[in-house]
C-alpha positions as CSV (number, residue, x, y, z in Angstrom):
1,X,-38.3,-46.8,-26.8
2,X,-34.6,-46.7,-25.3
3,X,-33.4,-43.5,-25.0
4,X,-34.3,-40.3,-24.4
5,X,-31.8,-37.6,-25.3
6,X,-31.6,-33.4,-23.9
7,X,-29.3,-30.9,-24.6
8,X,-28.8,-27.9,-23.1
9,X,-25.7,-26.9,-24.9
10,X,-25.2,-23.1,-26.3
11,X,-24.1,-22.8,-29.5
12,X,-20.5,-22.4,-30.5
13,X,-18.6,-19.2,-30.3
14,X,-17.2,-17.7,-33.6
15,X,-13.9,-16.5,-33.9
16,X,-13.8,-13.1,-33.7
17,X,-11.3,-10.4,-32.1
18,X,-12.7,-6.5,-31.9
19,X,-10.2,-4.0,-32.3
20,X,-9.7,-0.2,-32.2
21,X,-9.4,1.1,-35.8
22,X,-6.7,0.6,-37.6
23,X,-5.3,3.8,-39.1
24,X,-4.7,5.0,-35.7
25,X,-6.8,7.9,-35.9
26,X,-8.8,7.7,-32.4
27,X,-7.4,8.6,-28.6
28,X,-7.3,7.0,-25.8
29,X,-10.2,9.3,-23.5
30,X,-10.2,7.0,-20.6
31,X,-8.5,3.7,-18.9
32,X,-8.5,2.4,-15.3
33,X,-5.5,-0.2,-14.5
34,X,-7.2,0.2,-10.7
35,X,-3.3,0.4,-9.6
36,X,-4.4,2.6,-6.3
37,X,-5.5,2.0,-3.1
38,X,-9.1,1.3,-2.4
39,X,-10.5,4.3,-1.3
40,X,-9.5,6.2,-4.4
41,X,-12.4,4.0,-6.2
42,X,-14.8,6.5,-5.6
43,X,-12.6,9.1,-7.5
44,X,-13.7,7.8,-11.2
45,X,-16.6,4.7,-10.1
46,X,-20.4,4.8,-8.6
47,X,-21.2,2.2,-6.5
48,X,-24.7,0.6,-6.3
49,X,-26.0,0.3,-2.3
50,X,-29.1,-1.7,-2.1
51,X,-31.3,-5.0,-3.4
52,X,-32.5,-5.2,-6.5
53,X,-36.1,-6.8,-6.9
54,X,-35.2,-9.0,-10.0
55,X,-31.8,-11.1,-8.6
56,X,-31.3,-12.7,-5.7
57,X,-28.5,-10.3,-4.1
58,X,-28.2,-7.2,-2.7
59,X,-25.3,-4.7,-3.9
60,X,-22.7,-2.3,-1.8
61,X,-20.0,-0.8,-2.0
62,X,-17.9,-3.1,0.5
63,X,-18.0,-5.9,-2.1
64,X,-16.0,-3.9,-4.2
65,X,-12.3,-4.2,-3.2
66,X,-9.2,-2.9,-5.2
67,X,-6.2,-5.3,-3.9
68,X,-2.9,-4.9,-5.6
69,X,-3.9,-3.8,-9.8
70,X,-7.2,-6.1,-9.4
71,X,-10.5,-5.1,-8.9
72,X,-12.4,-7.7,-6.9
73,X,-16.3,-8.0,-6.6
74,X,-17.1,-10.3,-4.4
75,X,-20.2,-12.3,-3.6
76,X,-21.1,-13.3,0.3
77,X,-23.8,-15.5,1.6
78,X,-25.4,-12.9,3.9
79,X,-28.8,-11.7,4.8
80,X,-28.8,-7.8,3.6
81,X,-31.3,-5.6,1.7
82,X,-33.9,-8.5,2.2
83,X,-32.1,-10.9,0.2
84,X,-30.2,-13.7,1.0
85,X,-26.6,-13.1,-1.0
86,X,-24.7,-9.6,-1.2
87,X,-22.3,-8.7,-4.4
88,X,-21.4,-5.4,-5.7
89,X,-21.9,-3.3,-8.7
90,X,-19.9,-0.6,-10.3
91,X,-20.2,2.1,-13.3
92,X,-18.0,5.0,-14.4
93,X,-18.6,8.5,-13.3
94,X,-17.7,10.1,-16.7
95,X,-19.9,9.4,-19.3
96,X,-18.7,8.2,-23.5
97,X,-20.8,8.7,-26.2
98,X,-19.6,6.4,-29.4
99,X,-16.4,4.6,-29.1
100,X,-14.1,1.2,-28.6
101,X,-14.7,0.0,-24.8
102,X,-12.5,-2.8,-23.7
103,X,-12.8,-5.0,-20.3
104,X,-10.5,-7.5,-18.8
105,X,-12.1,-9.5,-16.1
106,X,-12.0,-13.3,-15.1
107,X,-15.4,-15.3,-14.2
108,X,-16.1,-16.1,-10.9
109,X,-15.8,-20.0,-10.5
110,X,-19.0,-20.9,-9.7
111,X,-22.4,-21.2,-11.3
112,X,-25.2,-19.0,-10.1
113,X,-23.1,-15.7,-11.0
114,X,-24.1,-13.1,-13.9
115,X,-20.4,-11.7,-14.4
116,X,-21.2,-9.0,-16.9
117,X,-19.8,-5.6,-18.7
118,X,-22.5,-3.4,-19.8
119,X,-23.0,-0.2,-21.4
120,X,-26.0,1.7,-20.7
121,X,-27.4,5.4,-21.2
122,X,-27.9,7.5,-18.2
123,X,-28.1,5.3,-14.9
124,X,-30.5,5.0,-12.2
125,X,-33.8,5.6,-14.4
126,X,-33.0,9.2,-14.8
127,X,-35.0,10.8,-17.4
128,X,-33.5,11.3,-20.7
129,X,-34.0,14.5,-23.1
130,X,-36.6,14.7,-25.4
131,X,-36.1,12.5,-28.2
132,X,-34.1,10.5,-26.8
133,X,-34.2,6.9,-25.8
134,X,-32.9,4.5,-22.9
135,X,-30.6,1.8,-24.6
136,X,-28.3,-1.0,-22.3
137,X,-25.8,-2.9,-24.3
138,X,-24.9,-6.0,-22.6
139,X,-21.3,-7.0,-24.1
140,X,-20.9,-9.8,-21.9
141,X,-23.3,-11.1,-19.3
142,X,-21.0,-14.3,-18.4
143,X,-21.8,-17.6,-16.8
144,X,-19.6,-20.2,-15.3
145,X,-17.3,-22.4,-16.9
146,X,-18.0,-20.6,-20.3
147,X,-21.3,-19.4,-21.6
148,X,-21.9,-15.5,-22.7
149,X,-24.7,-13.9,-23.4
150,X,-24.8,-10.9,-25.2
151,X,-28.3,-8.3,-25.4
152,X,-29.7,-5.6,-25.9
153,X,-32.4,-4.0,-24.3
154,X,-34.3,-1.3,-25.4
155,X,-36.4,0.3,-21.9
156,X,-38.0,3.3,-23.3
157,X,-40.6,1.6,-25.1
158,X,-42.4,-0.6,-22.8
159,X,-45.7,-2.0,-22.7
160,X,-48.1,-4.4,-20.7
161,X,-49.2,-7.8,-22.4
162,X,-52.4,-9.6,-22.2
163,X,-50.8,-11.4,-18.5
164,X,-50.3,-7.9,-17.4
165,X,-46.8,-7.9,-17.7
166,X,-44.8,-5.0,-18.0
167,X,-42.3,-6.0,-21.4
168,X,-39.6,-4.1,-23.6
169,X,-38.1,-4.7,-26.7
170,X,-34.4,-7.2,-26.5
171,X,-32.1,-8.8,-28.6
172,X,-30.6,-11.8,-27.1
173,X,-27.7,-14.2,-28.4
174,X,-26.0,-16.6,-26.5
175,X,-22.9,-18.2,-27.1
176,X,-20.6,-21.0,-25.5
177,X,-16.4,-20.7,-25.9
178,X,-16.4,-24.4,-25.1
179,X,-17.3,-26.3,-28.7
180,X,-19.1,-29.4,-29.0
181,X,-17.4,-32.1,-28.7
182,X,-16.9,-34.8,-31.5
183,X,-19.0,-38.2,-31.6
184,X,-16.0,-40.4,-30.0
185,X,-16.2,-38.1,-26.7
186,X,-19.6,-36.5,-26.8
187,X,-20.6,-38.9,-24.1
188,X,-18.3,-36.7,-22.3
189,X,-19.5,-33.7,-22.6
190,X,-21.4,-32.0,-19.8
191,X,-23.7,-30.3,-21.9
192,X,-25.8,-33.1,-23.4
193,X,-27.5,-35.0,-20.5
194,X,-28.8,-39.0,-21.6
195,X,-31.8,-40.9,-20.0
196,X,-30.3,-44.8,-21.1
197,X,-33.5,-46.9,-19.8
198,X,-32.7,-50.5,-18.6
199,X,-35.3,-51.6,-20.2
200,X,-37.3,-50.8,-23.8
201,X,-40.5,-49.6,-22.6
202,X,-43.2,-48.2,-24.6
203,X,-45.6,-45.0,-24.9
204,X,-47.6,-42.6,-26.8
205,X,-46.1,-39.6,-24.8
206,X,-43.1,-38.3,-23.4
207,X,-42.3,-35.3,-20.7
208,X,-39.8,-33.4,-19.7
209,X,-39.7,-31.7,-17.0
210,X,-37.7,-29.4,-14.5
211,X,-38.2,-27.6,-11.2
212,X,-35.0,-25.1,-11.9
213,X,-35.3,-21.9,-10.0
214,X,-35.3,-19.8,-13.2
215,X,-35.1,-19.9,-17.0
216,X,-33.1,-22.0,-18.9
217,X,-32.4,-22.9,-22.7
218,X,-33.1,-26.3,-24.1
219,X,-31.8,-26.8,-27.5
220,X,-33.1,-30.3,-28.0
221,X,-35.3,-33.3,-26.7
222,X,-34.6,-36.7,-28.7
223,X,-36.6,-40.0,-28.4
224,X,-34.8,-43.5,-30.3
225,X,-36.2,-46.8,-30.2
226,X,-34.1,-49.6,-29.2
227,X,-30.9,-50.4,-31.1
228,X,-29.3,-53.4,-31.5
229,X,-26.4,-54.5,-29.3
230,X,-23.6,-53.1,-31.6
231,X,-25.0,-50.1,-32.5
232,X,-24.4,-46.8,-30.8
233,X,-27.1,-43.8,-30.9
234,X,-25.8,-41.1,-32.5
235,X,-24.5,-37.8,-30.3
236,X,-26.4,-35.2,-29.6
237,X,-24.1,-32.4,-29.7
238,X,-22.7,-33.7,-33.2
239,X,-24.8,-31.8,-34.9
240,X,-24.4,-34.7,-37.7
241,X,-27.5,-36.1,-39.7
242,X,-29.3,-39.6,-38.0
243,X,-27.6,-42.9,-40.0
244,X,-30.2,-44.1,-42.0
245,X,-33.4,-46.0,-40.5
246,X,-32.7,-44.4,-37.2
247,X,-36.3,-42.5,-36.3
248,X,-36.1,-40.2,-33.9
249,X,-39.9,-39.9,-32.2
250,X,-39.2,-36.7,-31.5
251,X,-39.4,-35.0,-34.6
252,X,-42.7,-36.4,-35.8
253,X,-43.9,-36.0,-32.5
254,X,-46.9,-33.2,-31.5
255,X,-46.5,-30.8,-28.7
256,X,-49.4,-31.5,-26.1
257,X,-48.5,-29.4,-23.2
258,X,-45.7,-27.2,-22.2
259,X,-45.2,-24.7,-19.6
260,X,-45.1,-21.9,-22.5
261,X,-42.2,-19.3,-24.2
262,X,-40.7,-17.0,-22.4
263,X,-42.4,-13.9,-23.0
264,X,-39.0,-11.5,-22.8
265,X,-37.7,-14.0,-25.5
266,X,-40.7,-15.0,-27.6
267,X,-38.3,-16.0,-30.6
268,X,-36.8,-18.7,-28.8
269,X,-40.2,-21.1,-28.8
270,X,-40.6,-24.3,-27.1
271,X,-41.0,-26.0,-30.9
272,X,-36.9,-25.5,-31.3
273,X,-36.5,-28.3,-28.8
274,X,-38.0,-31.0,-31.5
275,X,-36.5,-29.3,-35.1
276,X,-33.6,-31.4,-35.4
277,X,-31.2,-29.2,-34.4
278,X,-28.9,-27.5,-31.8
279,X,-28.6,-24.2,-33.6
280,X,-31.9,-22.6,-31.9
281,X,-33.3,-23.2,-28.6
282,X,-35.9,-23.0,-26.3
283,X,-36.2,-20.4,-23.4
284,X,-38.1,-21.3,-20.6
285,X,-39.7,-19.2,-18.2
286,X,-39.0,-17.9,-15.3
287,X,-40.8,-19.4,-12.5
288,X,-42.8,-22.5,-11.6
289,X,-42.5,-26.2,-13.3
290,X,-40.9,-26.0,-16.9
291,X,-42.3,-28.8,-18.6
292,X,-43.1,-29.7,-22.6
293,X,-45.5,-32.8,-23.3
294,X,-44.8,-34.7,-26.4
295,X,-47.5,-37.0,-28.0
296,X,-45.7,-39.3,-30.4
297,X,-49.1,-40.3,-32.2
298,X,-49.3,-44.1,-31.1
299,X,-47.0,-46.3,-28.9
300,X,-43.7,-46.3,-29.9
């Protein structure tokens, strides 16, 4: 064995543009250009003051700046709220019901963030009418350089599992606006990480493992055998078919051990990471060691 491949690339981003109908027959209800000075926010926005037990920031008000036609939310390395980071979260006073929403907003360049435009029913956990039920749409929940993730998140019907933790109904998608790169440059793309051993070595199991603060996806775990001097190993992100006589342990490989699903996104199960493919994915959980355990059957 001679290589050991992981991705953890998201998968590519359809073309697609939304627009407002087009026979015209809609009006405009509500637009902010934020082309005022910054005290006036407060006129049409409700600012979050206070930590949130889920993130690692708190949210006020004074991260929330309006500076010449921009609206600036801004992120500081500070102790407030018992946590170590403060940011700022807005939403709109008035409230829609169905329409076209539209946001303009530029990622904050650096990884760690959540930059995100939601729409959600009534705010703050107040209690709905009778019959009614407690919807947030997540249209974009977007992370540095380019990955979005879109949900949504149903939070009137929850119930406790057999771990005795509280869960809801979601429906997650991510989706990267960078595409994968072609075989001549894959080696180059950030997203697809390579273990190239020195030497061949062999074994009846492989693990991967990761001590990363909180969940991430992992679309797929590859083991080759050695290849001969000339021959390259196929990339990962490619998506293309293994040439002929190529084995990859991987696939015919059991799952021994693993550090489990996430249980907010059961449909993304740790099995994904050895099907082949980049098209589905594995989510990890949130906290602790994030490991799977293959056993390839014999020494390879």
């Amino acid at each position: 064995m001679n290589r050991l491949s992981v991705t953890l690339l998201l998968s590519a981003l359809c073309a697609a543009l939304a627009e407002p109908p087009a026979d015209k027959n809609w009006q405009l209800v509500f637009e902010d250009n934020f082309d005022y000075p910054d005290a006036q926010l407060e006129q049409n926005w409700i600012s979050q003051n206070g930590p949130n037990g889920h993130i690692l920031c708190s949210r006020w008000r004074e991260n929330a700046r309006v500076d010449d036609g921009i609206l600036k939310l801004i992120n500081r390395k500070e102790q407030r709220g018992g946590q170590d980071w403060t940011s700022a979260s807005i939403w709109t006073k008035r409230r829609f019901k169905y329409g076209y929403f539209e946001c303009r907003y530029r990622y904050a360049a650096a990884t760690g963030t959540n930059n995100s435009f939601w729409l959600t029913t009534i705010h703050g956990g107040a209690k709905l009418p009778e019959g009614y039920k407690h919807f947030e749409i997540d249209i974009n929940e977007g992370h540095y350089p380019d990955e979005i993730n879109i949900n949504i998140h149903n939070w009137s019907d929850i119930w406790t599992n057999d771990a005795g933790k509280r869960q809801h109904n979601a429906w997650p998608k991510s989706v990267c606006l960078t595409p994968p790169k072609a075989d001549e440059d894959a080696k180059s793309n950030p997203a697809a990480h390579e273990i190239l051993l020195d030497q061949p070595l062999r074994a009846s199991k492989v693990r991967f493992s990761s001590r990363h603060p909180t969940r991430f996806h992992l679309r797929a775990l590859r083991v080759f055998p050695k290849l001969a001097d000339d021959a390259e190993y196929p990339a990962i992100t490619s998506g293309a078919a293994l040439p002929e006589g190529l084995l990859d342990y991987a696939r015919t490989a059991t799952i021994a051990d693993s550090s489990g699903s996430n249980p907010d996104f059961p449909q993304y199960r740790v099995e994904h990471v050895i099907d082949g493919g980049i098209g589905t994915s594995w989510i990890t959980t949130y906290d602790g060691e994030k490991f799977i355990e293959l056993d390839l059957g014999a020494e390879r």
